[in-house]
Phi, psi and omega in degrees: 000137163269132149219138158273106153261107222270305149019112132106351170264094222292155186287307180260064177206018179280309170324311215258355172277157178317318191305283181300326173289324184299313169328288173351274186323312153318310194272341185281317183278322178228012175100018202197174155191128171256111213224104154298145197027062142312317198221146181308136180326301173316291164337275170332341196261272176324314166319303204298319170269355187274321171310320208279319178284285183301358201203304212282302189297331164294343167308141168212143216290020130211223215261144167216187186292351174228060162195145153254148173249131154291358218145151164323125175025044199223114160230113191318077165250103118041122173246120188262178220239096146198183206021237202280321162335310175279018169308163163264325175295354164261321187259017188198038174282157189315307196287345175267324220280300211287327188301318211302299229281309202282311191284302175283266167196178197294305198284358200290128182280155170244118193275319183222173180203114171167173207257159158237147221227080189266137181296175136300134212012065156280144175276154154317148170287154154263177198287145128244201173229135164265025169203164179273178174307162136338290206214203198277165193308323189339281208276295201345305192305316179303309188281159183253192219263160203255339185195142197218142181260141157252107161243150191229136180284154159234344166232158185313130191251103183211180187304334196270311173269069156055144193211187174250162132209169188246160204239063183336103192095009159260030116271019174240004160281134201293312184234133176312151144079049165277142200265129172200140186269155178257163191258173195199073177251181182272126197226068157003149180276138169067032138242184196197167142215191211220124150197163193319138182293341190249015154270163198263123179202186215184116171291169151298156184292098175311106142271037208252173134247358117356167220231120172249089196288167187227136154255141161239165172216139188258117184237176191206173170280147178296001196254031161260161174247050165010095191254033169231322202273036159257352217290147179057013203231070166306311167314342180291060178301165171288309184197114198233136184179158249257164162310118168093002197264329188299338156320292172292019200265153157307174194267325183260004170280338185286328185286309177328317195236004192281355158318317186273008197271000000 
């Protein structure tokens, strides 16, 4: 397993560190990226309480029009870009921004934004993709990637509240089900990871009695959509936030989301 630690790297001095190019080099190659002290411990904690009041008591253990189930007691909703939601250090941070801009491109969009949210004795996922291929597996397994997950913990992603794993190089498979043992890490409030939409991975069982939120981000080349986990859920925007908020924003956090505007 590979992680980066980002610890001691100034944020706009991030592209051009050792640190970042190491990511890179991880995510082109074997599908992933693990990337330690992104964002301050303390943040995270306060995001983490700010969900639990606005988004966690109202969750309920199935499915409705602005939640998908994912999985045994695991469900996808949609976060909107206001209070601590709207940081730039989460939702546009330097050290992810800079993996997104070298694996996609300077133009690469955050296609979706909102959290997954596994229950107490939620079961393990089975192995998928969170999106399908291009084209046939053939060339897919060749090209480089058209859209990559950001994910961030808001509580420690371990054996006991769950974690993902992954299966390092199964986005580079011509065909299913090529034997590589996966990895399973632990992943601390304020690191995060990253991997290729067309890798094969699988959350874990939450053995907690907690609630385990994830925030995630879809970030993509700018003409793709995620034509599977919206199907049907006109209510779910992708990425949502008030009239006037893309005003305040810096010129590159704007880009990022000014597709939705």
């Amino acid at each position: 397993m590979i992680r980066v630690d980002c610890q001691g790297v100034a944020p706009e001095a991030a592209a051009a560190s050792e640190e970042i190019r190491a990511a890179i080099a991880c995510f082109v190659k074997h599908g992933y990226a693990i990337l330690d002290h992104v964002v301050p411990a303390e943040k995270i904690h306060a995001l983490q309480q700010e969900f639990e009041q606005d988004y966690g008591r109202s969750l309920k253990r199935e499915e409705d029009d602005m939640s998908k189930e994912v999985g045994d007691a695991r469900f996808m909703i949609p976060l909107r870009l206001a209070k601590g939601f709207a940081d730039t250090a989460i939702f546009a941070n330097p050290y992810v921004v800079a993996v997104v801009h070298a694996v996609l491109e300077q133009t690469a969009i955050l296609e979706a934004y909102g959290a997954v949210v596994s229950f107490p004795g939620a079961k393990a996922q089975p192995n998928h993709h969170d999106g399908p291929h291009l084209f046939g597996a053939e060339i897919s397994a060749l090209l480089p990637a058209h859209a990559l997950t950001f994910a961030l913990p808001l509580v420690e992603m371990n054996e006991s509240h769950g974690t993902t794993t992954l299966l390092p190089g199964s986005h580079r498979w011509r065909r299913a089900g090529e034997d590589v043992e996966g990895i399973t890490p632990t992943v601390p409030t304020g690191s995060c990871m990253l991997w290729d939409f067309r890798l094969v991975h699988s959350g874990t069982a939450n053995r907690s009695t907690v609630q385990r939120p994830m925030l995630y981000g879809t970030y993509s080349r700018p003409w793709y959509r995620d034509p599977v986990n919206f199907r049907g859920k006109r209510r779910m925007r992708r990425v949502d936030f008030d009239a006037g908020f893309l005003e305040t924003l810096p010129e590159d956090a704007r880009r990022l989301i000014s597709h939705a505007a």
